[in-house]
ZADO-225423 format. One record per residue (C-alpha): residue number from 1; x, y, z. Coordinates in nm, 4 decimals. Each point is the difference from the previous one (the first is absolute). Layout:
<vofis>
+-----+----------+----------+----------+
: pos :        x :        y :        z :
+-----+----------+----------+----------+
: NUM :        X :        Y :        Z :
...
+-----+----------+----------+----------+
</vofis>
This chain:
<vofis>
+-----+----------+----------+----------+
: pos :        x :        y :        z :
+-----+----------+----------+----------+
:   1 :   0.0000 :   0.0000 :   0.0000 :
:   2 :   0.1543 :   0.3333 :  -0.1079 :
:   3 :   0.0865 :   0.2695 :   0.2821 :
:   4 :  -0.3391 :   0.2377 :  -0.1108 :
:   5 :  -0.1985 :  -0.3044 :   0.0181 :
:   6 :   0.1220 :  -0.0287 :   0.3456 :
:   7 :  -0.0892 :   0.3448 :   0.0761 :
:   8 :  -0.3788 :  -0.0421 :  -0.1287 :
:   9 :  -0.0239 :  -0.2863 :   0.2008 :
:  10 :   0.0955 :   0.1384 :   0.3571 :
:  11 :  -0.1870 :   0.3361 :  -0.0989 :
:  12 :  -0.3025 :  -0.2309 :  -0.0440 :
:  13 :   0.0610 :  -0.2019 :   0.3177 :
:  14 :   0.0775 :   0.3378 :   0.1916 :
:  15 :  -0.3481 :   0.1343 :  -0.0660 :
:  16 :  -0.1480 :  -0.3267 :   0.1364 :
:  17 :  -0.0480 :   0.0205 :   0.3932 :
:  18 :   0.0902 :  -0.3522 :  -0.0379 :
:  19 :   0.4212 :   0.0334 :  -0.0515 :
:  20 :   0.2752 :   0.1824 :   0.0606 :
:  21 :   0.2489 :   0.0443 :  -0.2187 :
:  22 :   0.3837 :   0.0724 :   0.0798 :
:  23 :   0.2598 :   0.0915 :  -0.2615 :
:  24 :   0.3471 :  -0.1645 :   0.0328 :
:  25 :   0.2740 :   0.3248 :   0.0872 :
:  26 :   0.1360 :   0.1433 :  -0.2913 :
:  27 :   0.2493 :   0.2588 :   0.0543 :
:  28 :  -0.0733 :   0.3103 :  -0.0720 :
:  29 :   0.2227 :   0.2592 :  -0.2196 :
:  30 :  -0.1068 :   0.3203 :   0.3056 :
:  31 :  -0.3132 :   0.0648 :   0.2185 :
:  32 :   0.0594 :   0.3323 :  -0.0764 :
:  33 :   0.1094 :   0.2313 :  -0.2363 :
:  34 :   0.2746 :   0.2344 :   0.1049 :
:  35 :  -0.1227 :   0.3552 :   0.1433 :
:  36 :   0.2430 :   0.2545 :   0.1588 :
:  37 :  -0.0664 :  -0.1105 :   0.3943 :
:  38 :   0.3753 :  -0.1207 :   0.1561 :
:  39 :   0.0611 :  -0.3801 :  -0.0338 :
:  40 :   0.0892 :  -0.2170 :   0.3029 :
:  41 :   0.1660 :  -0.3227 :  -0.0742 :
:  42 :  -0.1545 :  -0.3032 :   0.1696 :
:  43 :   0.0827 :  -0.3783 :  -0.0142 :
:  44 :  -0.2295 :  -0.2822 :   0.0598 :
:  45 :   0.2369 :  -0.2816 :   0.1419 :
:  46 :  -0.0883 :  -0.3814 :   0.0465 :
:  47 :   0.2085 :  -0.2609 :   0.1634 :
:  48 :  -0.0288 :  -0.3693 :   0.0000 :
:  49 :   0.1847 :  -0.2081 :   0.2782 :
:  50 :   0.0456 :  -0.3627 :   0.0810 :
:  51 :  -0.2258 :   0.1198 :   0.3157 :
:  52 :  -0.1601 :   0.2612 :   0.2571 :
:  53 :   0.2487 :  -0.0379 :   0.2300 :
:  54 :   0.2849 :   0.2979 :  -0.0773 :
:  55 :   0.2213 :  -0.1832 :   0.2689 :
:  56 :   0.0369 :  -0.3455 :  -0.1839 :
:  57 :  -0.1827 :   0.0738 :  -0.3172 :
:  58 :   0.1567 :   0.1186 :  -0.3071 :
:  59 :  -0.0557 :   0.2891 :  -0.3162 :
:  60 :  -0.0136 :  -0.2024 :  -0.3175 :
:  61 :  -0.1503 :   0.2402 :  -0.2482 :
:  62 :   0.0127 :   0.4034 :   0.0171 :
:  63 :  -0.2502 :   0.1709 :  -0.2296 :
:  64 :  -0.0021 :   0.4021 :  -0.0381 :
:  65 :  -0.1937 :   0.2066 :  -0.2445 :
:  66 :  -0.0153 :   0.3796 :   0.0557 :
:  67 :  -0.2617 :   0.2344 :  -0.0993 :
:  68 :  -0.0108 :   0.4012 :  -0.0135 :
:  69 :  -0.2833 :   0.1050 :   0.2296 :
:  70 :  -0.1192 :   0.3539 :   0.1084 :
:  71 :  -0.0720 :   0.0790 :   0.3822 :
:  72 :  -0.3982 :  -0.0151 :  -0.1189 :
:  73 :  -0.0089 :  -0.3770 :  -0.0428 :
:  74 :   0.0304 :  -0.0066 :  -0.3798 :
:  75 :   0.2414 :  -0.2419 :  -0.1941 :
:  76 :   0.1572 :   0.1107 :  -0.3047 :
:  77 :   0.2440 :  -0.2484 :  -0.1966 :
:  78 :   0.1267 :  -0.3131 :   0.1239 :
:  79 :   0.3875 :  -0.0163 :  -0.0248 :
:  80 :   0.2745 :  -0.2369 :   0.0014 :
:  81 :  -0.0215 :  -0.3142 :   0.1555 :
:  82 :   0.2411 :  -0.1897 :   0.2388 :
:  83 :  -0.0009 :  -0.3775 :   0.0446 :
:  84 :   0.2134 :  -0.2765 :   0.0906 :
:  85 :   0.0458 :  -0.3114 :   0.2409 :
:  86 :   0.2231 :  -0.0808 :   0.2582 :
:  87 :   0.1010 :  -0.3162 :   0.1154 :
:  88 :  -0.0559 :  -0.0837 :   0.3242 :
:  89 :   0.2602 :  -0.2405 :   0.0826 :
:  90 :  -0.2853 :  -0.2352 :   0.1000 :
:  91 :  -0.2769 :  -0.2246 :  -0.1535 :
:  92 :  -0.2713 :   0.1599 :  -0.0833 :
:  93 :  -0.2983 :  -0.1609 :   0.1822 :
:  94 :  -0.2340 :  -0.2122 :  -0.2263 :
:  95 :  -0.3400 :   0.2049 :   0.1401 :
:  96 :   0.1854 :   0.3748 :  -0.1053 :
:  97 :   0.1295 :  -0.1601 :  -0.3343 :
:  98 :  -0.3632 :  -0.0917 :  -0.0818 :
:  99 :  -0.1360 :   0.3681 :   0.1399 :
: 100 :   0.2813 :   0.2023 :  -0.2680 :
: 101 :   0.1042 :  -0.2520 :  -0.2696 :
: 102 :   0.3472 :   0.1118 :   0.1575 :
: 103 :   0.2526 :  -0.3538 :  -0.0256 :
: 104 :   0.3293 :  -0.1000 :   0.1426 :
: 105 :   0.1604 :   0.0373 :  -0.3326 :
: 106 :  -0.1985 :   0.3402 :  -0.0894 :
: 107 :   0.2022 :   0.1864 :   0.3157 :
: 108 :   0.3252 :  -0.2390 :  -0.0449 :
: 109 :   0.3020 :   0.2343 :   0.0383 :
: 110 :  -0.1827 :   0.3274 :  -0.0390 :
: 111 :   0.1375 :   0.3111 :   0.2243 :
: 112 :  -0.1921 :   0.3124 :  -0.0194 :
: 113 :   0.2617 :   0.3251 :   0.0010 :
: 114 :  -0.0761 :   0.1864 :   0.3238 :
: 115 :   0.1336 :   0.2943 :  -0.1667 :
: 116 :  -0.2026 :  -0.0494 :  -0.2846 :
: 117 :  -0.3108 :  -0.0298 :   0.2059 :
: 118 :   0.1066 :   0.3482 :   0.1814 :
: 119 :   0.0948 :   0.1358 :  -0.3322 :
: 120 :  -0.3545 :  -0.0594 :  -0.1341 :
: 121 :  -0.2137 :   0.1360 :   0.3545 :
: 122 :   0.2283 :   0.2534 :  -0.0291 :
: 123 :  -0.2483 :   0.2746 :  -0.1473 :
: 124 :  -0.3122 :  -0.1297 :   0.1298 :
: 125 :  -0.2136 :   0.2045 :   0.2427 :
: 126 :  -0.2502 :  -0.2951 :   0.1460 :
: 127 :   0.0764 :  -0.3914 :  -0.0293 :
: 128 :  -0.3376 :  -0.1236 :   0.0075 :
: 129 :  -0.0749 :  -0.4223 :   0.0835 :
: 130 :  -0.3202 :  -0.2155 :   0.0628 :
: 131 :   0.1091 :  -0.0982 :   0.3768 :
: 132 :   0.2908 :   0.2505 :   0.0614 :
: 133 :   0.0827 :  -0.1333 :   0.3041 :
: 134 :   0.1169 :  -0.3462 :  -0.1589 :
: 135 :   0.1118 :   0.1709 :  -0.3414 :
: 136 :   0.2193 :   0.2755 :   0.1929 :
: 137 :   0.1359 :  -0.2293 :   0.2582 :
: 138 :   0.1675 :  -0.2607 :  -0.2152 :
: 139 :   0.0822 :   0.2881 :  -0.2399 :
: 140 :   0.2223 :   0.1395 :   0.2964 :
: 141 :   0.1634 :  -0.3671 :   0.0934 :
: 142 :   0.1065 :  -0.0799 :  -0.3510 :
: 143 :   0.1255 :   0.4108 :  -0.0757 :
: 144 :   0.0765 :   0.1213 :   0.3818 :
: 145 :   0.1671 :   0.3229 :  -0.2158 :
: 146 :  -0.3105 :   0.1208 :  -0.1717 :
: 147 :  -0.0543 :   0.3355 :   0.0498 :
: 148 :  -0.3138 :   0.1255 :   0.2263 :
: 149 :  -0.3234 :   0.0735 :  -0.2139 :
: 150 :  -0.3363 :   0.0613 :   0.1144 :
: 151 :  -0.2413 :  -0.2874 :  -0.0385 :
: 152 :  -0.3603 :  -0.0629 :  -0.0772 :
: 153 :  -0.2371 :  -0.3536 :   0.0055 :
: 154 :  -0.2375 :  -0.0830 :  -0.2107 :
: 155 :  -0.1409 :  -0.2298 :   0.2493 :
: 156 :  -0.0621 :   0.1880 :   0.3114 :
: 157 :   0.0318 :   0.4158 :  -0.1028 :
: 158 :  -0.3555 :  -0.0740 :  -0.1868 :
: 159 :  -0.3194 :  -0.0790 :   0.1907 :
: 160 :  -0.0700 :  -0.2710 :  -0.2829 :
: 161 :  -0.3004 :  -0.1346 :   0.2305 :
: 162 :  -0.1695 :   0.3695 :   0.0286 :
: 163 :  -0.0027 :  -0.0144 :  -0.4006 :
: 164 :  -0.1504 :  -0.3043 :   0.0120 :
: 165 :   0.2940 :  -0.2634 :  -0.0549 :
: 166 :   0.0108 :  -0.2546 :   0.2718 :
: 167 :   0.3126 :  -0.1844 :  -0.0843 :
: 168 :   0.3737 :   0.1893 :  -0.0028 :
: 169 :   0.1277 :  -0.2394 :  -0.2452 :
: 170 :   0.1298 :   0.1847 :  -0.3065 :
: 171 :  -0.2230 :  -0.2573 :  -0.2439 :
: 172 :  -0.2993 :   0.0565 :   0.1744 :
: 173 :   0.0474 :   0.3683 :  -0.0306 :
: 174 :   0.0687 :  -0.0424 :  -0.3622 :
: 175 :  -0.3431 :  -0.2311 :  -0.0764 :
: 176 :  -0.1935 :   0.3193 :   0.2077 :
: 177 :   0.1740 :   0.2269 :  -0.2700 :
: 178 :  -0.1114 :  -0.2695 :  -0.3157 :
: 179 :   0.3545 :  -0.1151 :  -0.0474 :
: 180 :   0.2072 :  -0.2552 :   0.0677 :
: 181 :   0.3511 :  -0.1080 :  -0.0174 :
: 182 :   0.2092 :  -0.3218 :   0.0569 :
: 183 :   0.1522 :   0.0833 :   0.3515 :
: 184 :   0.3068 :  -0.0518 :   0.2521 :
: 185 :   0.2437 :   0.1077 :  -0.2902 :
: 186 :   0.1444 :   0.2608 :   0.1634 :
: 187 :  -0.0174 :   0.2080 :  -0.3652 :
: 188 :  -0.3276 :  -0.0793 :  -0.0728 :
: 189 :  -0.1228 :   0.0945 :   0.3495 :
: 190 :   0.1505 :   0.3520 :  -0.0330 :
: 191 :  -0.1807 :   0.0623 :  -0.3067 :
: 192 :  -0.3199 :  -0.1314 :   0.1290 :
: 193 :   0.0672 :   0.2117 :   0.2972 :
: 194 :   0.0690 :   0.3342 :  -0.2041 :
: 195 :  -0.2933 :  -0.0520 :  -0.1836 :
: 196 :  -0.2209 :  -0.0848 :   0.3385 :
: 197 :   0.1788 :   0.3422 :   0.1068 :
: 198 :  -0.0946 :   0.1978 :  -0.3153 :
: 199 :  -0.3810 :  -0.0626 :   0.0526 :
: 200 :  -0.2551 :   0.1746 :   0.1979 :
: 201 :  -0.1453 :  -0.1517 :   0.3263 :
: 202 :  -0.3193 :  -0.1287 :  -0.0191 :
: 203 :  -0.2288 :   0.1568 :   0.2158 :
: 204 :   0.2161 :   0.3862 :   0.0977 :
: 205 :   0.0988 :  -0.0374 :  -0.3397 :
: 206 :   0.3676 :   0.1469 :   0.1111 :
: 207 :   0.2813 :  -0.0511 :  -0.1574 :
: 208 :   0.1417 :  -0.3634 :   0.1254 :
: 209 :   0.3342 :   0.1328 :  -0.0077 :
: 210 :  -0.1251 :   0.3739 :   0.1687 :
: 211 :  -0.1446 :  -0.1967 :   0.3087 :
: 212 :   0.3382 :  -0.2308 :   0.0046 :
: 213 :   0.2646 :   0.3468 :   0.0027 :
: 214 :  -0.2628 :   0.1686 :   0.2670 :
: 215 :   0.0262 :  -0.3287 :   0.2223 :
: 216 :   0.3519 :  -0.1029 :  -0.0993 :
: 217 :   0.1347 :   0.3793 :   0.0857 :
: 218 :  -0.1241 :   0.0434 :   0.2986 :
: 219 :   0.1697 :  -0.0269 :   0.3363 :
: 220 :  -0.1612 :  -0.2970 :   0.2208 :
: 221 :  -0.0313 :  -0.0329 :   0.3466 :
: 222 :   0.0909 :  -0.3764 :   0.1267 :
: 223 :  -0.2015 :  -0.0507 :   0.3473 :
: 224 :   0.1491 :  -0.3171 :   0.2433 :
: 225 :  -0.2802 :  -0.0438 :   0.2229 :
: 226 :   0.1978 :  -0.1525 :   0.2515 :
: 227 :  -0.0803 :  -0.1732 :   0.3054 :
: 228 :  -0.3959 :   0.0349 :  -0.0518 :
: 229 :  -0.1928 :  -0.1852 :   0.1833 :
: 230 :  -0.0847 :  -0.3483 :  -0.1161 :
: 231 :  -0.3731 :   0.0880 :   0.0115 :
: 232 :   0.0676 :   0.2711 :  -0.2373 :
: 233 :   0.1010 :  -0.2301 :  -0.3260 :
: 234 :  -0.3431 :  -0.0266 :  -0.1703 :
: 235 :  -0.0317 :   0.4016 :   0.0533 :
: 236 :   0.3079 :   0.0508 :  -0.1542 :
: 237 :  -0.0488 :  -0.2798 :  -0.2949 :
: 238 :  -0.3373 :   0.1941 :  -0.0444 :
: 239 :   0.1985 :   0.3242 :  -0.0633 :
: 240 :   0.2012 :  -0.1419 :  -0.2641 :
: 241 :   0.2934 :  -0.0659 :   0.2210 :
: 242 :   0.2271 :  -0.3296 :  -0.0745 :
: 243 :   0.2069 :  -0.2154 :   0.1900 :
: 244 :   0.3896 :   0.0521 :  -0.0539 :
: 245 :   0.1546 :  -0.2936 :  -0.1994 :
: 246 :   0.3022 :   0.1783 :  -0.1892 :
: 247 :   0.3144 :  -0.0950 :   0.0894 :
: 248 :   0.0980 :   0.3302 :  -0.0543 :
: 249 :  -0.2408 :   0.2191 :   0.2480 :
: 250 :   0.1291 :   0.0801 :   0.3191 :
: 251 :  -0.2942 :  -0.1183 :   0.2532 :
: 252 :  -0.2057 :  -0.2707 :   0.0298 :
: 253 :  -0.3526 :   0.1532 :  -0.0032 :
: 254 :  -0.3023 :   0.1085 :  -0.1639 :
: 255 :   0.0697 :   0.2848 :  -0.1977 :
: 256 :  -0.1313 :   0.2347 :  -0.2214 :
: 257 :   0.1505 :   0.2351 :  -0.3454 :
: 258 :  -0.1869 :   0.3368 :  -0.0566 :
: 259 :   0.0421 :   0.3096 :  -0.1709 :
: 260 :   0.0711 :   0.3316 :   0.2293 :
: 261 :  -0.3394 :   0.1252 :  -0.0077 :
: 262 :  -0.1378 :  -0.2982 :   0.1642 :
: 263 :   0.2343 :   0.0122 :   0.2676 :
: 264 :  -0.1153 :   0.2012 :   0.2714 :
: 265 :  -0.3407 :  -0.1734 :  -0.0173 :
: 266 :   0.1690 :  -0.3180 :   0.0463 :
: 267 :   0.2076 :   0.0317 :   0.2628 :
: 268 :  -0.3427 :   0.1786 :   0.2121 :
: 269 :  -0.1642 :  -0.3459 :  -0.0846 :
: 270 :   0.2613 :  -0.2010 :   0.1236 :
: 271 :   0.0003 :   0.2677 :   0.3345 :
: 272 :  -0.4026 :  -0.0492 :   0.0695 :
: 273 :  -0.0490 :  -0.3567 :  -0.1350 :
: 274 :   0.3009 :  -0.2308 :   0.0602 :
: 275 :   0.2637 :   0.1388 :   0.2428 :
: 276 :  -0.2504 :   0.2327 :   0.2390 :
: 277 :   0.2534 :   0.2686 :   0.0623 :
: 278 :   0.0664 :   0.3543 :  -0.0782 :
: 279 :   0.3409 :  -0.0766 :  -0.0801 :
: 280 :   0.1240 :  -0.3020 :  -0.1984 :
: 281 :   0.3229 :  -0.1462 :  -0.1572 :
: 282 :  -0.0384 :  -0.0809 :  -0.3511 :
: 283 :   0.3127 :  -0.1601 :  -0.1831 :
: 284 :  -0.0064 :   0.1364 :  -0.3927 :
: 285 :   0.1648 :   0.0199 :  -0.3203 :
: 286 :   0.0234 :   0.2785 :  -0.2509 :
: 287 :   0.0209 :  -0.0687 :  -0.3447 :
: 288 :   0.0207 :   0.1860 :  -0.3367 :
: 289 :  -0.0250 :  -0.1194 :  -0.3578 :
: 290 :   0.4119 :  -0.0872 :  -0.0080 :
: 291 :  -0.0286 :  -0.1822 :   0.3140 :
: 292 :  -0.3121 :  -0.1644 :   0.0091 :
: 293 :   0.0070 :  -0.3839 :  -0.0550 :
: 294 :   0.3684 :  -0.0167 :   0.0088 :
: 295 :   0.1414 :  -0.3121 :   0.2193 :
: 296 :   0.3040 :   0.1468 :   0.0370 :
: 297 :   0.0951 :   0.2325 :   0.3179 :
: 298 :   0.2658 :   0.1642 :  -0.2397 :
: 299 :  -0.2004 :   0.0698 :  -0.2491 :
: 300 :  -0.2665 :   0.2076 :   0.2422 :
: 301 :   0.0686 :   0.3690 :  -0.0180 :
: 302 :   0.1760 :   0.2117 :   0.2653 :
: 303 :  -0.3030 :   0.0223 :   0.2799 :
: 304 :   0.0930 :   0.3361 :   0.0781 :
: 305 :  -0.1850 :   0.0924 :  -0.3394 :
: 306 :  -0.3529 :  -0.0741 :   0.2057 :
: 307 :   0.1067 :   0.1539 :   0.3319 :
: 308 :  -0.2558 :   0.2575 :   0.0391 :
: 309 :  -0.2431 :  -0.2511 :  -0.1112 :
: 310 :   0.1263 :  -0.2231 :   0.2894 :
: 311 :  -0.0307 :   0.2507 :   0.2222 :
: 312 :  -0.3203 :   0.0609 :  -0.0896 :
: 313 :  -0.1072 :  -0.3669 :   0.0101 :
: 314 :   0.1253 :   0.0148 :   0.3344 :
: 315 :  -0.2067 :   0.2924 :   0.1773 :
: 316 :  -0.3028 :  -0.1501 :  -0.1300 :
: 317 :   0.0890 :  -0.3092 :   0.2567 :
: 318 :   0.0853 :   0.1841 :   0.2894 :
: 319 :  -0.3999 :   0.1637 :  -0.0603 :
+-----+----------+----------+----------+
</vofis>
C-alpha cells in the first residue's frame, strides 16, 4: 500500500470514535522557522546502562542531540547529534540486552573520549534527560571532569498527570501525543523526547518545554522531616512527602522538595500539625538547576551561593 494510501486510511480511522491512530516519529527538518528572538542551545541526552545501580552498574551507550531553543519554550532546528557506546568491562545482562538491542560485541572495546564528550556540552545552556537523576549521575561517574551545566527532566519538571498523562514513561507520553517511536536507544529517545518537548501540554496548553525551564530553573527547597513522630507517616505520605531511599541524601526520613514560595507555608504546617512547637529544627537542602540531581558532593555548587536563602529558611523555624 503506497504512503498516501496510508494517510487516507488513518484519516478515515481518525474520524471514527472507534480508533486511534499514531504516526511512527519522523524527524522533522525545524518546528520553527527562524525569527530574530536569541537562541539557547539545549541537548536532550539519553543513557543506557547494564543497570540502575550507578555504584556497580555501568554506561554502555551515550546519546546527545542538541536543539536551539528560546527562553519562551519554542524549539527551532535540531542540530548535531552525538552517539556512541562504551564498553563496560562486564557482560551485559541478558534482561537489559533484550530492553536496548545493545550486545556484548556491539560495546566490545569501545571508549567514549571524555574530552570529546566535554568538547561537545561545551556550548550548551540546559542538558535536558527523561529521569535526570539516573541520566546525570552515571554521566558524572563515567566523565567526573565535565563541566557544571544546569539541568532539566522531562520526567518530573512537568506535571504530566495534571495534563492528563498518568504514566512518566517517555512512550506513553509519546502515544498521548499520536506518535510513537521504538525506545531505550538512547538516540532515538532524545528525539522522541525533543519532539515530546516541542509540543503543547494538553490541557494549559503551555509550552512543554516553557513549564520544564520554569520548574527546572528554579531554586528548590529540600525539607528532612526528621525525627517526626511515628504517628505522623500517613500525614506526611498524604502531603506528598516520601521516604528517603537514596544513597546519596544525608538523613534517613520523610522528606519533602518544594519551590521557595511554598516554603514558609510548609514549614507552619509541619509547626501546628506534626512537631507542636513554635520552634522546630528542620534539616534541608538547597538546590539550583546546576546542582540539582547531581550524586556527586563535588559537583554541588559552593553553598555560600544560597546563604541568605539559608538564613532565611532558618528564621522561619525558630517562628
Amino acid at each position: 500500500m503506497e504512503a498516501h494510501d496510508l494517510k487516507k486510511l488513518a484519516a478515515i480511522l481518525s474520524e471514527s470514535d472507534q480508533y486511534r491512530v499514531t504516526e511512527k516519529y519522523k524527524k522533522p527538518e525545524f518546528y520553527n522557522t527562524d525569527d530574530s528572538s536569541d537562541k539557547l542551545i539545549g541537548v536532550f541526552l539519553d543513557i543506557e546502562a547494564t543497570g540502575l545501580s550507578c555504584n556497580k552498574d555501568k554506561l554502555i551507550e551515550l546519546g546527545m542531540v542538541k536543539f536551539e531553543y528560546t527562553q519562551d519554550g519554542r524549539i527551532f532546528s535540531l542540530l548535531d547529534e552525538f552517539s556512541s557506546y562504551q564498553d563496560p568491562n562486564m557482560p551485559i545482562p541478558e534482561v537489559i540486552s533484550k530492553l536496548t538491542g545493545i550486545t556484548d560485541d556491539m560495546v566490545k572495546g569501545h571508549q567514549i573520549n571524555e574530552n570529546e564528550v566535554a568538547s561537545y556540552l561545551e556550548d550548551v545552556d540546559i542538558i535536558i534527560a527523561h529521569n535526570a537523576g539516573f541520566d546525570r549521575v552515571f554521566l558524572e561517574m563515567t566523565f567526573p571532569n565535565i563541566a557544571l551545566k544546569a539541568w532539566g527532566c522531562s520526567m518530573y519538571d512537568i506535571d504530566w498527570k495534571i495534563e492528563g498523562i498518568s504514566s512518566h514513561k517517555l512512550e506513553y507520553i509519546a502515544y498521548k501525543y499520536n506518535f510513537f517511536f521504538k525506545g531505550h536507544r538512547a538516540i532515538v529517545d532524545c528525539l522522541a523526547g525533543i519532539h515530546i518537548l516541542a509540543q503543547e501540554l494538553l490541557n494549559s496548553r503551555q509550552a512543554v518545554l516553557k513549564q520544564l525551564l520554569v520548574n527546572a530553573l528554579a531554586v528548590r527547597f529540600k525539607l528532612y522531616a526528621n525525627n517526626s513522630p511515628y504517628e505522623s507517616k500517613d500525614l506526611l505520605k498524604a502531603r506528598g512527602y516520601k521516604w528517603s531511599m537514596n544513597q546519596n541524601d544525608k538523613h534517613r526520613a520523610w522528606y519533602i522538595e518544594l519551590t521557595e514560595d511554598k516554603v514558609a507555608e510548609e514549614i507552619n504546617y509541619l509547626r501546628s500539625n506534626i512537631y507542636g512547637g513554635s520552634s522546630i529544627n528542620i534539616p534541608v537542602e538547597i538546590f539550583d538547576a546546576y546542582s540539582r540531581f547531581s550524586g556527586n558532593d563535588k559537583q554541588l555548587l559552593d553553598p555560600l551561593k544560597h546563604q541568605e536563602k539559608l538564613e532565611w529558611f532558618q528564621s522561619l523555624c525558630l517562628g
